[in-house]
C-alpha positions as CSV (number, residue, x, y, z in Angstrom):
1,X,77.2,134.7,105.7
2,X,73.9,133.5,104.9
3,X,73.3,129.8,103.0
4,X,70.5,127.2,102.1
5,X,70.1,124.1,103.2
6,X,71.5,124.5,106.9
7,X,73.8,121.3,106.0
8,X,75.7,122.9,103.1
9,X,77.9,124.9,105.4
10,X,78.5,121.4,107.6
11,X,79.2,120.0,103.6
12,X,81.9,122.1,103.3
13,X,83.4,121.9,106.4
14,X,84.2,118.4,106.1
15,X,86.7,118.3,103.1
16,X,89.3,119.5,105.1
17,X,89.4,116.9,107.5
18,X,92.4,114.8,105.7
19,X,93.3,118.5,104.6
20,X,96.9,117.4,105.1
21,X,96.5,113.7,107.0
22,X,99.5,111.6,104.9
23,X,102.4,111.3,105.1
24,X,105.4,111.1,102.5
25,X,107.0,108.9,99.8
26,X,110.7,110.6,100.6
27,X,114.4,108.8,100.1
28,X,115.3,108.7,103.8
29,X,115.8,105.1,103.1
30,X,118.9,105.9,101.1
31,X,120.0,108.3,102.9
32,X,122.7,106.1,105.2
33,X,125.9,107.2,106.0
34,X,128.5,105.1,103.4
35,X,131.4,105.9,105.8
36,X,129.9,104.9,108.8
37,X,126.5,102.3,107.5
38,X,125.5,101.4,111.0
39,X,125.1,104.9,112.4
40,X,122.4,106.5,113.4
41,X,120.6,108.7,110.8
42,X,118.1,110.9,111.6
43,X,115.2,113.3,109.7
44,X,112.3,115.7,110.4
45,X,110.0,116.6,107.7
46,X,107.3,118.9,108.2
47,X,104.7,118.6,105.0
48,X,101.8,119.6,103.5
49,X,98.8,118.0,101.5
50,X,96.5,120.0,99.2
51,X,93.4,117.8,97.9
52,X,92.5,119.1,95.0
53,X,89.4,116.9,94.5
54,X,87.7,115.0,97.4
55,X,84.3,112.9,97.0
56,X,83.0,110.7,99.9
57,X,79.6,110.9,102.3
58,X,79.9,112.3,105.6
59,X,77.5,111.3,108.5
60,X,76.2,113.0,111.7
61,X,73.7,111.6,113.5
62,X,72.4,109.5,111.3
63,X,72.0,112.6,108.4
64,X,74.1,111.9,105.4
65,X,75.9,114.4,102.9
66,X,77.6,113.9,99.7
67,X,80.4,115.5,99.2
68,X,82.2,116.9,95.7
69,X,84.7,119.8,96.6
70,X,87.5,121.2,94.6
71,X,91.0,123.3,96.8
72,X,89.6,126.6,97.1
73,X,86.6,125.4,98.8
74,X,89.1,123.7,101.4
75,X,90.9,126.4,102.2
76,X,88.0,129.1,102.4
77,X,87.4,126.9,105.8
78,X,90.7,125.9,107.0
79,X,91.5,127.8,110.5
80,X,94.8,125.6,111.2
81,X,97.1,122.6,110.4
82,X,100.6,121.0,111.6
83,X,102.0,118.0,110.4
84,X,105.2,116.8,110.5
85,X,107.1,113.1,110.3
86,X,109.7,111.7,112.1
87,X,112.6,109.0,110.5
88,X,115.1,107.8,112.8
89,X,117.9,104.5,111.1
90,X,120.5,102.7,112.4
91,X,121.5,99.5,109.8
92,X,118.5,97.8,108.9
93,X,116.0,99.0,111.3
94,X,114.1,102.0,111.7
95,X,111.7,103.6,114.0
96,X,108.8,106.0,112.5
97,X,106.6,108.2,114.1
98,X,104.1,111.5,112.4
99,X,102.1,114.1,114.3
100,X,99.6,115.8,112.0
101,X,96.3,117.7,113.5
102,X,94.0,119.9,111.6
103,X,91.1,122.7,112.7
104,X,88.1,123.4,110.4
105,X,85.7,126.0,111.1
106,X,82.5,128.4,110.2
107,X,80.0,130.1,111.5
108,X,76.7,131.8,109.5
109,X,73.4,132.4,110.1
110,X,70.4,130.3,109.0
111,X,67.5,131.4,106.9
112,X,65.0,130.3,109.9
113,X,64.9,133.8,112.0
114,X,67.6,134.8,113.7
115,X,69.4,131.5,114.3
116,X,72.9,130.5,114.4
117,X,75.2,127.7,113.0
118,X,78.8,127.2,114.0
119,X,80.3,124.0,112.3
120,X,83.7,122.9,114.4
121,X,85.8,119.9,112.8
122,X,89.2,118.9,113.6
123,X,91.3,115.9,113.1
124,X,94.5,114.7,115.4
125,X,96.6,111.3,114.8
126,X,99.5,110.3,115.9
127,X,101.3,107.0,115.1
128,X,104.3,104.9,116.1
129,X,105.9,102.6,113.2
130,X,109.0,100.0,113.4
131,X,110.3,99.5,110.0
132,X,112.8,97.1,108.3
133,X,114.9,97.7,105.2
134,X,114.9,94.0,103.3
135,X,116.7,95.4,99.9
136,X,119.2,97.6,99.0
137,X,121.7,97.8,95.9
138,X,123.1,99.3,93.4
139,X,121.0,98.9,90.3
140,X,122.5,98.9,86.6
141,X,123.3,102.4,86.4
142,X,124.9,102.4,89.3
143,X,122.3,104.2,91.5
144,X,121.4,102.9,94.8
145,X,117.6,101.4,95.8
146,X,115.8,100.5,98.8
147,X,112.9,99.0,99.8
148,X,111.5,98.9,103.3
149,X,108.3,97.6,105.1
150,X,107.0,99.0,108.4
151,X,104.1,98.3,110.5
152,X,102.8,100.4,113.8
153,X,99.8,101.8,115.5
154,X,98.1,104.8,115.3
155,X,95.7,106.8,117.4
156,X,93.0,108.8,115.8
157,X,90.4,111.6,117.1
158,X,87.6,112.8,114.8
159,X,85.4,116.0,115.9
160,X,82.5,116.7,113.8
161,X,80.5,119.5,115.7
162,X,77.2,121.6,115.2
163,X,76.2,124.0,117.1
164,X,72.7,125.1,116.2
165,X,71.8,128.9,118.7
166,X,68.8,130.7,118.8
167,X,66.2,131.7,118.5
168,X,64.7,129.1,121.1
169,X,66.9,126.5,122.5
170,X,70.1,125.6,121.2
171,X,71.3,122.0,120.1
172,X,74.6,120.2,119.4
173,X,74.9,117.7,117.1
174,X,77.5,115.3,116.0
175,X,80.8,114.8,118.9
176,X,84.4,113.2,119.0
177,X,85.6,109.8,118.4
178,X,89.1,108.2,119.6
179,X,90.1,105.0,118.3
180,X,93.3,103.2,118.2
181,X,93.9,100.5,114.5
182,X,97.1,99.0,113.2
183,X,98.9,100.1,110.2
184,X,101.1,98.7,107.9
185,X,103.1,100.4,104.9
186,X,105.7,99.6,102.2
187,X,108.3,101.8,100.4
188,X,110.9,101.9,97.5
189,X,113.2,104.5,96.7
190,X,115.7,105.1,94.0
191,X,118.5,107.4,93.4
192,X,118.2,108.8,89.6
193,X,121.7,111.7,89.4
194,X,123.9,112.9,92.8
195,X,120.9,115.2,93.4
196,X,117.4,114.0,92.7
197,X,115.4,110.4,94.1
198,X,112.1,109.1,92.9
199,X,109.6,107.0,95.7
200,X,106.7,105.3,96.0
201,X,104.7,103.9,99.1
202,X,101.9,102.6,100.1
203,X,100.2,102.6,103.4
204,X,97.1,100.8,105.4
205,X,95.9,101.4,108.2
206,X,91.9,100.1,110.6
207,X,91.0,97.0,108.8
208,X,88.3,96.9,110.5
209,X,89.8,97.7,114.2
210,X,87.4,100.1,116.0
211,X,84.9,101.3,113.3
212,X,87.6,101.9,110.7
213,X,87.0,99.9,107.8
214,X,90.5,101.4,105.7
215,X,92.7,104.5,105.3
216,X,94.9,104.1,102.8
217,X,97.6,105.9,100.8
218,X,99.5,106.0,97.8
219,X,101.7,108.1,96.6
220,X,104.6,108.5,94.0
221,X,107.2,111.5,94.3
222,X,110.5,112.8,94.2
223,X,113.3,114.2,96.6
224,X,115.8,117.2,95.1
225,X,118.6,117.4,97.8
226,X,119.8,121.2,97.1
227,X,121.9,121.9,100.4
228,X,123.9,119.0,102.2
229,X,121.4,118.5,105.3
230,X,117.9,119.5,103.3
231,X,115.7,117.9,100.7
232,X,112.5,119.0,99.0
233,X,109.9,116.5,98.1
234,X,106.7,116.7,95.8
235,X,104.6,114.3,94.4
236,X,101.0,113.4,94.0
237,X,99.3,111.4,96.1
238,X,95.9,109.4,96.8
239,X,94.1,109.1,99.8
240,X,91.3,107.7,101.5
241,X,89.1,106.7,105.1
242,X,86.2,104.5,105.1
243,X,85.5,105.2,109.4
244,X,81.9,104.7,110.5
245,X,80.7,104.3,114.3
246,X,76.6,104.4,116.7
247,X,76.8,107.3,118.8
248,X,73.4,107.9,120.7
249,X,72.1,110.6,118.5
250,X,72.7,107.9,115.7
251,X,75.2,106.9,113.1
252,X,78.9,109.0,112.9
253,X,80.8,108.1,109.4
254,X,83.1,109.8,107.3
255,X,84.0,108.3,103.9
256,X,86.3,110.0,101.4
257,X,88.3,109.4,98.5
258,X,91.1,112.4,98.0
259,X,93.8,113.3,95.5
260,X,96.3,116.1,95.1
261,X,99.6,117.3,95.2
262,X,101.8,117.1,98.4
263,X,104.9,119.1,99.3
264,X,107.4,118.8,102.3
265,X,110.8,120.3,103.4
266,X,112.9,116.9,105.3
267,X,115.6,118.0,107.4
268,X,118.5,114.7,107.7
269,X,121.3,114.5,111.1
């Protein structure tokens, strides 16, 4: 692979960063037990997030790139992804947790001699959440709703890596940043027939904690229960991360506005 300018294969690498990095507007919230309400009720939904527009700047030391990338340009540099959310209710309270990591990758060759790029970005969070239902009911058509709110904290690590190779020294620019920031997130679902569910939620997360100004999300989508203990869910959803930190090479940032479609398989006990 050969390209000009040197940054347009670190351009592309970045849109896949938040490649799949939110989670899910999903009906667990109505999915207690009527026979037994204050029992435990449990779900595990691995999911998936396809942007299919993403627009933002990313930063290594202290050089700047706009970005404007459609889907196939994500996946042409997408070397690996696992995400998946955990629900856990009993009555009222709930406790939350997700898992999601990402790897991004390329190598080419420069038009300078014989030199050598290989880009490296990947993306791990994990995040801990107590929530608490404050409505439920049976609305006018006699379909249940529920709303719930949840807040948490969530740990981060951004890699954004160059490595530059021949001919003469080599050099690596850009790193990894950890960072913990609370989060907060609201939810309402509704049942529509015996079979399908529509949701919406919002979430926010850094406010400023540790060099990230906001992530958000919000989504809207709908849950198809087609066996007894397995859902689908697909929706659209929006998504964004305004992070920006001084490393001693210079500034390390990554701001991005995404939308796209999302998909998941939830799995209730």
């Amino acid at each position: 692979m050969r390209f000009t300018p040197k940054w347009k294969l670190w351009l592309l690498s970045q849109i896949g960063l938040t490649l799949i990095a939110s989670s899910f507007a999903n009906a667990q919230a109505l999915s207690r037990d009527p026979t037994d309400p204050e029992a435990w009720q449990h779900s595990i939904t691995p999911y998936l997030f396809l942007p299919l527009s993403t627009t933002g700047t990313s930063t290594v030391d202290g050089t700047s790139v706009d970005l404007d990338l459609n889907l196939s340009e994500v996946l042409d540099i997408l070397q690996g992804a696992a995400s998946v959310r955990y629900e856990g209710w009993n009555g009222d309270f709930g406790v939350i947790s997700e898992v999601y990591y990402v790897k991004l990758g390329e190598d080419g060759n420069l038009p300078i001699g014989n030199a050598t790029v290989d880009v490296d970005v990947r993306q791990t969070f994990f995040n801990v959440q107590g929530a608490y239902r404050f409505a439920e009911g049976v609305n006018a058509s006699g379909r249940r709703y529920a709303a719930d709110a949840a807040i948490g904290v969530q740990w981060n690590r951004l890699k954004q890596e160059i490595d530059l190779a021949g001919p003469g020294p080599g050099m690596t620019l850009g790193g990894t940043e950890d960072w913990f920031e609370p989060l907060i997130a609201l939810r309402y679902a509704v049942e529509l027939n015996d079979k399908w569910s529509f949701a919406t939620r919002a979430t926010l997360s850094g406010f400023g904690v540790n060099g990230d100004d906001l992530q958000y999300v919000a989504l809207a989508g709908f849950d198809w229960k087609g066996w007894e203990n397995t859902s689908l869910r697909f929706g659209y959803q929006f998504y964004g991360i305004d992070y920006s930190t001084d490393r001693d090479g210079g500034e390390f940032a990554y701001d991005i506005d995404q939308n796209g479609i999302y998909a998941a398989v939830a799995f209730h006990f």
